[in-house]
GUVOLUM-440882 format. One record per residue (C-alpha): residue in one letter; x, y, z. Coordinates in steps of 0.001 Angstrom, whole numbers. Layout:
<recs>
 r       u       v       w
 A       X       Y       Z
...
</recs>
This chain:
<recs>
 r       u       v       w
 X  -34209  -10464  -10997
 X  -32437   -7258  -10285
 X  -32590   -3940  -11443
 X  -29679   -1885  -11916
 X  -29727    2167  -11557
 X  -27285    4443  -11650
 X  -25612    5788   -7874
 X  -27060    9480   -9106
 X  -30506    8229  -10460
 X  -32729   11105   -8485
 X  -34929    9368   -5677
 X  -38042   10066   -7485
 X  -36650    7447  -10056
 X  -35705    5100   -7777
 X  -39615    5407   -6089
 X  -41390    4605   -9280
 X  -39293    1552  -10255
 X  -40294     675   -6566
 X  -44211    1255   -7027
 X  -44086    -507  -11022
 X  -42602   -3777   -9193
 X  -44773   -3617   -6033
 X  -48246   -2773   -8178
 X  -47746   -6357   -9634
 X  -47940   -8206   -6574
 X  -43976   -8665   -5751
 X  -41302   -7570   -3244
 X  -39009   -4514   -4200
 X  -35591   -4430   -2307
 X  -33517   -1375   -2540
 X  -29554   -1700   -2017
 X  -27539    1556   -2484
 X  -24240    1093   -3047
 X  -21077    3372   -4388
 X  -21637    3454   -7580
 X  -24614    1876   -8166
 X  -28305     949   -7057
 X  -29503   -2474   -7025
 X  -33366   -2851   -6263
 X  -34596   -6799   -6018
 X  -37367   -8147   -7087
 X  -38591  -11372   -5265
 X  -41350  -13171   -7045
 X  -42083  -14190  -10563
 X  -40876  -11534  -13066
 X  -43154  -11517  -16334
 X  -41106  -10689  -19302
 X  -43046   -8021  -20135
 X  -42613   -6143  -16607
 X  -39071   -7033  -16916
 X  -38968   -4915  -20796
 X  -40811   -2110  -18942
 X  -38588   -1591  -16078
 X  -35582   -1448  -18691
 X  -37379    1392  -20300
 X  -37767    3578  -17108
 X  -35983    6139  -16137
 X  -32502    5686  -14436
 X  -32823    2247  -15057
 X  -29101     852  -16525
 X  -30302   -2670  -17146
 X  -32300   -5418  -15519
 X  -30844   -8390  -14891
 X  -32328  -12222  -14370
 X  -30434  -14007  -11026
 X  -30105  -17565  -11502
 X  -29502  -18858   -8026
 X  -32326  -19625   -5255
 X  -31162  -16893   -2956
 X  -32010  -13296   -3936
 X  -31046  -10664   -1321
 X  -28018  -12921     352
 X  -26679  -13057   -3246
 X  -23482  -10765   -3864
 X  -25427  -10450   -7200
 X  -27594   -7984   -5545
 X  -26075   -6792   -2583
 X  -22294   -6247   -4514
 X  -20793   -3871   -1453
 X  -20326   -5564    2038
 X  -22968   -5771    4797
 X  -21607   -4038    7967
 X  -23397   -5286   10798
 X  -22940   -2599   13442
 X  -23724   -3299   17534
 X  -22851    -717   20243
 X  -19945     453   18223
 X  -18602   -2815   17595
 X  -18986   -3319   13134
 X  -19139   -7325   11711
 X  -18123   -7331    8110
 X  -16313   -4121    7977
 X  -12219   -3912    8519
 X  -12148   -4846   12393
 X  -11804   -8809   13204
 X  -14592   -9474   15686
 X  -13943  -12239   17981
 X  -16784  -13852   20407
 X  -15447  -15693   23434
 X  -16777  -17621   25973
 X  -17937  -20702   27386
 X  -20440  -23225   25977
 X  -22410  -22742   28626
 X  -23669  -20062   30827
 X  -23627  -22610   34665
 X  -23402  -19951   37195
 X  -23554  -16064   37724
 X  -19980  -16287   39263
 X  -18373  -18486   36350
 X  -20289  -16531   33557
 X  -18871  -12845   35278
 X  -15464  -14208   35601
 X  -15211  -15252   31990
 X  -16463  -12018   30850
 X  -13851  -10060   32934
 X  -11039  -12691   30975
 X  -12762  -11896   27375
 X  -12726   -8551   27805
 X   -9148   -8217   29396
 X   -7926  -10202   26733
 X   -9786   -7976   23677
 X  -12843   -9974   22633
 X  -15658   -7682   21621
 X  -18770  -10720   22139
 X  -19386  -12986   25201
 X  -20463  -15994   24357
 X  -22597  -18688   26183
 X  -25599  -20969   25624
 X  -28436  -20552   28052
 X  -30559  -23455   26145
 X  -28427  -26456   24739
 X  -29305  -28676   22418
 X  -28134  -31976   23310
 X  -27244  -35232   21434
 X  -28861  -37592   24647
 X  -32192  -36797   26471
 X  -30138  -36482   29962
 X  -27479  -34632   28730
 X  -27106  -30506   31019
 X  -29229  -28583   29046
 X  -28602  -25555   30221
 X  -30034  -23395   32605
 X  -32071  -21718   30962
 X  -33924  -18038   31330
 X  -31985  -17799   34221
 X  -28349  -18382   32485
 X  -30013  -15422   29972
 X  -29992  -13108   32927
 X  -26849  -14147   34227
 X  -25260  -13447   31163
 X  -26990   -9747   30182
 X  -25615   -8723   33626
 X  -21785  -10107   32985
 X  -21800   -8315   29680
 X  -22740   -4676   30444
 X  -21096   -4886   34077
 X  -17854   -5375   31070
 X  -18996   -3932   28488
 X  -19061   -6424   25942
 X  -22317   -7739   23598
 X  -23485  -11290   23967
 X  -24209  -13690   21671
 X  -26769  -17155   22678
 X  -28368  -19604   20674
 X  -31721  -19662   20467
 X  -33572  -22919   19429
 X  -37483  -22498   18895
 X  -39564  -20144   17718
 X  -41221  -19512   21321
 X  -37766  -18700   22621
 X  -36872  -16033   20061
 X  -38939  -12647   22016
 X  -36974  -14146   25281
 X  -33445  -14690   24076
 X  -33989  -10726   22321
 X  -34813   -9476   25367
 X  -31424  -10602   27247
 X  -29141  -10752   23921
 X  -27654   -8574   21430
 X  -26656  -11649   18864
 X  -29274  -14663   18513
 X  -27408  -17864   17348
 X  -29023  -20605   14902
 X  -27112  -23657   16176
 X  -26029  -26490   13206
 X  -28710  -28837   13928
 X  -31817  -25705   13628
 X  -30198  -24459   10436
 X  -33261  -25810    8611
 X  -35966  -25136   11405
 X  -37873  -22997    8649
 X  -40273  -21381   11659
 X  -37038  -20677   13665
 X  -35674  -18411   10698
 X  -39283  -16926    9750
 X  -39620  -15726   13383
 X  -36078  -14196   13469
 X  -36764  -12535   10612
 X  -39034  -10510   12335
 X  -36836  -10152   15687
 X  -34921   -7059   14671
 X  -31632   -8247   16240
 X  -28776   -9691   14640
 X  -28028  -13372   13697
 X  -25179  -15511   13265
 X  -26851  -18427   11269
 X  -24474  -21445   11731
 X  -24094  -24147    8356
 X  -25707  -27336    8702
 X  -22795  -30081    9309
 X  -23818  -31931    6207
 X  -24947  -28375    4035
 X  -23851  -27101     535
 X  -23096  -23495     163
 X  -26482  -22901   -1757
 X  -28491  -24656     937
 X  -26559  -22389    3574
 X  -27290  -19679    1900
 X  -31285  -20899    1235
 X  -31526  -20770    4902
 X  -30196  -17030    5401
 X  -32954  -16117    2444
 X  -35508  -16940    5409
 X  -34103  -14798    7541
 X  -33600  -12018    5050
 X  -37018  -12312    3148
 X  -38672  -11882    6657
 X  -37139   -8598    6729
 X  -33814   -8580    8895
 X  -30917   -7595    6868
 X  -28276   -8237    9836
 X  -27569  -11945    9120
 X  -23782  -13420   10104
 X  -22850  -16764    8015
 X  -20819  -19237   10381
 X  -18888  -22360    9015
 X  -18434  -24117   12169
 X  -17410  -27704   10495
 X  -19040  -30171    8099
 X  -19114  -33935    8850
 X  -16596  -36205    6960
 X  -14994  -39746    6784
 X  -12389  -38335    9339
 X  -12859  -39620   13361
 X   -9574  -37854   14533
 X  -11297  -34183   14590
 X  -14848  -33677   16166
 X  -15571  -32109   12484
 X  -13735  -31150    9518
 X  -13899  -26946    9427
 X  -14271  -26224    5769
 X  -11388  -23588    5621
 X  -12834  -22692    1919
 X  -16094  -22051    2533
 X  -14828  -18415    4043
 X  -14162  -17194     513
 X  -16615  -18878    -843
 X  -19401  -17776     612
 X  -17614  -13786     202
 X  -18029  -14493   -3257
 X  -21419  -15592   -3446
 X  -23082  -14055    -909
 X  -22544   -9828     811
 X  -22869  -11176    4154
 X  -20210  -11252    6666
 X  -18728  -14410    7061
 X  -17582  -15766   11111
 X  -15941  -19043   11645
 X  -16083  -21416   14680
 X  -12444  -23410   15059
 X  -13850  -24617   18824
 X  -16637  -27201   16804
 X  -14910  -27202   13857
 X  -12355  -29078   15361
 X  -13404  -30132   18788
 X   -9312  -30797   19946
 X   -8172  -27310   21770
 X   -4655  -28204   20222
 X   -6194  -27567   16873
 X   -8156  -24278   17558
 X   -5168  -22087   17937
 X   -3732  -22775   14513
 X   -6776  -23211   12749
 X   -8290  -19356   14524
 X   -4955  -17968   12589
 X   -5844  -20062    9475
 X   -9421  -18563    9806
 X   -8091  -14998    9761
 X   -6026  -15613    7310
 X   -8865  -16905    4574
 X  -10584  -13865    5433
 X  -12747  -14422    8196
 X  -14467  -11442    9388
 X  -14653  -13003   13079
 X  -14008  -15894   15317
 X  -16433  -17444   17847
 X  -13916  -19210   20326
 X  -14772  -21424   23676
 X  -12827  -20544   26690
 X  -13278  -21683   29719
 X  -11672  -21748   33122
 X  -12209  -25205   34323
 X  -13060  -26895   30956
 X  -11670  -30121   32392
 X  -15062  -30046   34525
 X  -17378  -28011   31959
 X  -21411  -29308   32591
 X  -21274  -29859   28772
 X  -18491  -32063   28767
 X  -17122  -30068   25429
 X  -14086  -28492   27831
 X  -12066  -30808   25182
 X  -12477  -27886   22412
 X  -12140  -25203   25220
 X   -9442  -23043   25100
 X   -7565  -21750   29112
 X   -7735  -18537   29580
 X   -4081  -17911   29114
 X   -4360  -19687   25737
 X   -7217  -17738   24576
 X   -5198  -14173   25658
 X   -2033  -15161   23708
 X   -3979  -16362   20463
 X   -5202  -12737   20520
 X   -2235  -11403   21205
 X   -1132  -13516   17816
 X   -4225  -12362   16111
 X   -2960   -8633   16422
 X    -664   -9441   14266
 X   -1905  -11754   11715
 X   -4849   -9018   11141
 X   -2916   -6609    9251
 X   -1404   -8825    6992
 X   -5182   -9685    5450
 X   -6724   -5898    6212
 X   -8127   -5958    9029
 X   -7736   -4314   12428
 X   -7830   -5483   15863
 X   -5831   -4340   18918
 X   -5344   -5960   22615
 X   -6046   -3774   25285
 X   -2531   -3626   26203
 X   -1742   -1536   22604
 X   -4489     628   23260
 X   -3080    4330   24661
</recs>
């Protein structure tokens, strides 16, 4: 349920709705838009609280929300979330894009990818420190170490990182060393994973299960919003299908989608979502083009010989400069900005 004030309802309203919801024993979210005020409530809503809080002052109307998900709902949150890093804003009007390997194996290959993102305009260096892996004997990853190796590549050029994270006991760790925690497909359900990152502070880009609906998507960003960190990223990173050509099938339509349901800024992975690196180039533009408010690309400089063996998805370094160069571009044409460092004065 929802409560809807006015945008000039005097703060001393806005308290006492706050303290009437929270003296019966439930949660009281406060979202201040343009025009508007939204406060949540999350917990059963008697009908008689419900009659008094339409009674109060500043109160417009109060309003039941039918879906499962409260505060990722658009329903409550109408405006946009901006998620802003170091001066570098996710949902806003600038295309974000991630790049990097899947894996952080050295401190050389790590810094030499870092100095290609940035050249080539990225904003986020990406790179997994601990992999989850479909076989036991798989490289899976290098751990605390690759965490280190990969703080020190991103301030030495400038750039915010971005790792996944895969238990609860790894979450403190992986804040320490990154600016962007990543929930990888297969932990998009690990409940105690998205409790304890709701109490991390730092941002995350929650990746959709590869056989998830929208509302169960969006059931797993509740966790992470209910335990009290608003900076969640959605990421459609491919579903499973019938099909055996691609790696996955990258649900194209679950970009606006999920901007109509839910406020939350909305990133898409064409690397997994496609797993062919002929495919990622047009399907990056396509991404854009739907709306995407970022992309989270592999590149890699020797993907032929990458320790994960997913160099198959992996964009060259040349390839990954000259789809931004395209993306320069395209971003206009759907509102958003985003400039190569060779356009920059």
């Amino acid at each position: 349920m929802i409560v809807i004030a006015g945008v000039q309802t005097p703060e001393e309203h806005i308290h006492a709705i706050v303290e009437t919801i929270e003296k019966e024993g439930l949660q009281a979210h406060v979202s201040r838009g343009s025009d508007r005020t939204i406060i949540g409530l999350i917990g059963s809503v008697e009908p008689k609280l419900a009659e008094h809080l339409r009674q109060m002052k500043g109160v417009e109307n109060v309003v039941k929300i039918s879906k499962s998900y409260k505060l990722a709902s658009r329903d409550f949150h109408p405006e946009n979330t901006v998620i802003s890093i170091n001066g570098v804003n996710i949902g806003g009007g600038e295309l974000v894009i991630m790049g990097g390997p899947c894996a952080v194996e050295s401190a050389t290959q790590i810094d030499e990818i870092a100095a290609l993102v940035k050249a080539a305009g990225a904003q986020v260096l990406r790179g997994g420190a601990f992999k989850p892996r479909t076989g036991p004997y798989s490289f899976q990853g290098t751990g605390v170490e690759g965490l280190i190796m990969m703080a020190e590549a991103g301030k030495k050029h400038d750039l915010l990182t971005i790792t996944e994270v895969m238990t609860p006991e790894y979450v403190d760790i992986c804040a320490e060393y990154a600016d962007i925690l990543q929930v990888g497909t297969r932990n998009m359900q690990n409940f105690d994973l998205l409790r304890k990152l709701g109490t991390c502070g730092k941002p995350v880009l929650l990746k959709r299960g590869f056989s998830s609906t929208y509302d169960e998507f969006l059931n797993a960003a509740e966790y992470i919003l209910a335990g009290g960190n608003p900076n969640v990223m959605l990421c459609e990173r491919g579903i499973r299908t019938f099909e055996t050509y691609t790696r996955n099938t990258l649900d194209l339509s679950a970009i606006p989608v999920l901007q109509q349901l839910s406020h939350l800024p909305v990133i898409s992975d064409p690397s997994h979502g496609t797993g062919r690196r002929e495919l990622v180039v047009p399907m990056t533009k396509a991404s854009v083009a739907a709306g995407a408010d970022g992309l989270i690309i592999e590149m890699h400089t020797d993907p032929d010989n990458s320790m994960t063996g997913d160099g198959v998805q992996s964009l060259f370094p040349d390839q990954f400069a000259d789809l931004l160069k395209d993306l320069e571009l395209l971003a206009p044409a759907v509102g958003k900005t985003f400039h190569t460092p060779s356009t920059v004065s």
